[in-house]
C-alpha positions in Angstrom: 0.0 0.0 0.0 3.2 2.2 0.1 3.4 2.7 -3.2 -0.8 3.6 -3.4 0.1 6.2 -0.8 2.5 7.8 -2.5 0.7 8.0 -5.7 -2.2 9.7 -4.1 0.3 12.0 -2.5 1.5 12.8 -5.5 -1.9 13.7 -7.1 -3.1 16.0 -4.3 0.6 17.9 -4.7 -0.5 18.7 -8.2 -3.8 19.5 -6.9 -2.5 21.6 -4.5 -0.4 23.4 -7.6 -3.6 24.7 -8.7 -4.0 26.4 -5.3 -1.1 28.1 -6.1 -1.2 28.9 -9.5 -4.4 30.1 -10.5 -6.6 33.6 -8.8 -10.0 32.6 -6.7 -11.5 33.8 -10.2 -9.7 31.4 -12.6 -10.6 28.3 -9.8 -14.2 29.5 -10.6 -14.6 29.8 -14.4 -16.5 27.3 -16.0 -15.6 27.5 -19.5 -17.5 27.4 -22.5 -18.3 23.4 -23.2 -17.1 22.4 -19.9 -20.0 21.6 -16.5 -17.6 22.4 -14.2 -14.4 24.3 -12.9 -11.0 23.8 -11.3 -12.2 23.9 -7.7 -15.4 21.5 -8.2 -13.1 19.0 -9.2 -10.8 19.5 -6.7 -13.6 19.5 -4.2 -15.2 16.3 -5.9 -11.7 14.7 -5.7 -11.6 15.1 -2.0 -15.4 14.4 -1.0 -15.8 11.0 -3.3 -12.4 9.3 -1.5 -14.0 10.4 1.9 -17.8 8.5 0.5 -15.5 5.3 -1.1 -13.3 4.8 1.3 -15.0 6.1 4.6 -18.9 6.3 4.3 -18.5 2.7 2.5 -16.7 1.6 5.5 -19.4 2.5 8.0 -17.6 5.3 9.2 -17.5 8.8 9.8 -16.3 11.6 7.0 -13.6 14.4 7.7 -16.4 16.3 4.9 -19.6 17.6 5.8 -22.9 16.5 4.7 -23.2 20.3 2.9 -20.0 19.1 1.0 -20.9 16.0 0.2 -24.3 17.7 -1.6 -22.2 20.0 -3.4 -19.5 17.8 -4.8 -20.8 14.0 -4.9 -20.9 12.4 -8.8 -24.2 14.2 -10.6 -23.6 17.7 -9.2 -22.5 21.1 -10.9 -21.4 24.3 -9.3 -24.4 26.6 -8.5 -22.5 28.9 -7.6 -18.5 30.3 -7.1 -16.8 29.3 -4.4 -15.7 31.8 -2.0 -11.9 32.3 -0.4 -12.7 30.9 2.6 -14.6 27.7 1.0 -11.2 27.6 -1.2 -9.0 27.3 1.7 -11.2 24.8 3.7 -10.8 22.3 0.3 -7.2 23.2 0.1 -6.7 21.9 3.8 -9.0 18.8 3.3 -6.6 17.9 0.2 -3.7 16.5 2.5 -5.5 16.0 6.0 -7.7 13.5 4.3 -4.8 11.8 2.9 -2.9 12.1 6.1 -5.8 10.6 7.8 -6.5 7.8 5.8 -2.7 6.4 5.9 -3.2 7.0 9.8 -6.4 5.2 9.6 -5.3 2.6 7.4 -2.0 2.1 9.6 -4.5 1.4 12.2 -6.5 -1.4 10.7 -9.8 0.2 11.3 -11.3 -0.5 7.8 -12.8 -3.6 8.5 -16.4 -3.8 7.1 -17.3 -2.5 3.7 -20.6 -1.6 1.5 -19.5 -3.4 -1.8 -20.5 -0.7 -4.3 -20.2 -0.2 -8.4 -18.5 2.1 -10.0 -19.8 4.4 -12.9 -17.0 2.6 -14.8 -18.1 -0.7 -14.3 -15.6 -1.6 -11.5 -17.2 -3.1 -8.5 -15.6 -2.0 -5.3 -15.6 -4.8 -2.4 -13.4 -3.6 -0.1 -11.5 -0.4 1.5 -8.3 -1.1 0.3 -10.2 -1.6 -3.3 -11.4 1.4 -2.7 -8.7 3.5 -2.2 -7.0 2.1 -4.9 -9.7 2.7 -7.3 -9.5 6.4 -5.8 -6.3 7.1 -7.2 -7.9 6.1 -10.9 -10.7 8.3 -10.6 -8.4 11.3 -9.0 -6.4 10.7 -12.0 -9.6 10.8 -14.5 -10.4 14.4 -12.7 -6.9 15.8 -13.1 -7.3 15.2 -16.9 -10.5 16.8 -17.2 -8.0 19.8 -14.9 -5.7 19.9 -17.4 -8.0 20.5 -20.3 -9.8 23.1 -18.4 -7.1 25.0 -17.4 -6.2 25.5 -20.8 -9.1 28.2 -20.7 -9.3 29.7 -17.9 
């Protein structure tokens, strides 16, 4: 699972890079023949490994319910994000990650909801889970990279 870990890592670092790089406004832009913007994906990113890996589990999320409306699979933004919203996502990236390593370390994943995937894949387990997770982070940071583009 070292090596999972480290991937995710690595994909909420260049998460993280759009943080740094792009203005409040740019995170916010949906652009023309796109559904969403840089910071729903980001946000979807972190509140869909909290619902496969922890809700699936039986336990508790490090997201709020409010969140979990806002960015589970089906939504859109309504509306921008504000600075403060921005920096609470921006913290979730890594304390989530840090959390579930701790978690995982731990051996508290123990029962699991088996669930399928919009791409066919049938989770059973957590550690499926989270290594599914770094697949669909992946997927999301592609559909970043094209976006960015216009912003």
């Amino acid at each position: 699972m070292k090596d999972t870990f480290e991937v995710n890592s690595t994909s909420r670092k260049m998460l993280n890079a759009y943080f740094e790089n792009y203005t409040l406004e740019q995170l916010n832009k949906i652009p023309d023949g796109f559904t969403n913007n840089l910071i729903w994906n980001i946000a979807h990113i972190v509140v869909t490994q909290q619902i496969l890996v922890y809700k699936l589990s039986g336990l508790p999320m490090m997201v709020s319910d409010e969140m979990v409306e806002k960015y589970r699979k089906g939504t859109k933004p309504e509306k921008d994000v504000t600075q403060a919203e921005a920096d609470e996502i921006k913290t979730l990236l890594f304390d989530t990650l840090h959390k579930l390593e701790a978690d995982y370390s731990n051996g508290i994943f123990v029962n699991y909801q088996e669930y399928p995937t919009s791409t066919g894949f049938i989770l059973k387990s957590a550690v499926g889970a989270i290594e599914f997770n770094n697949f669909h982070e992946g997927l999301h940071i592609g559909i970043m990279m094209s976006i960015r583009k216009f912003v």
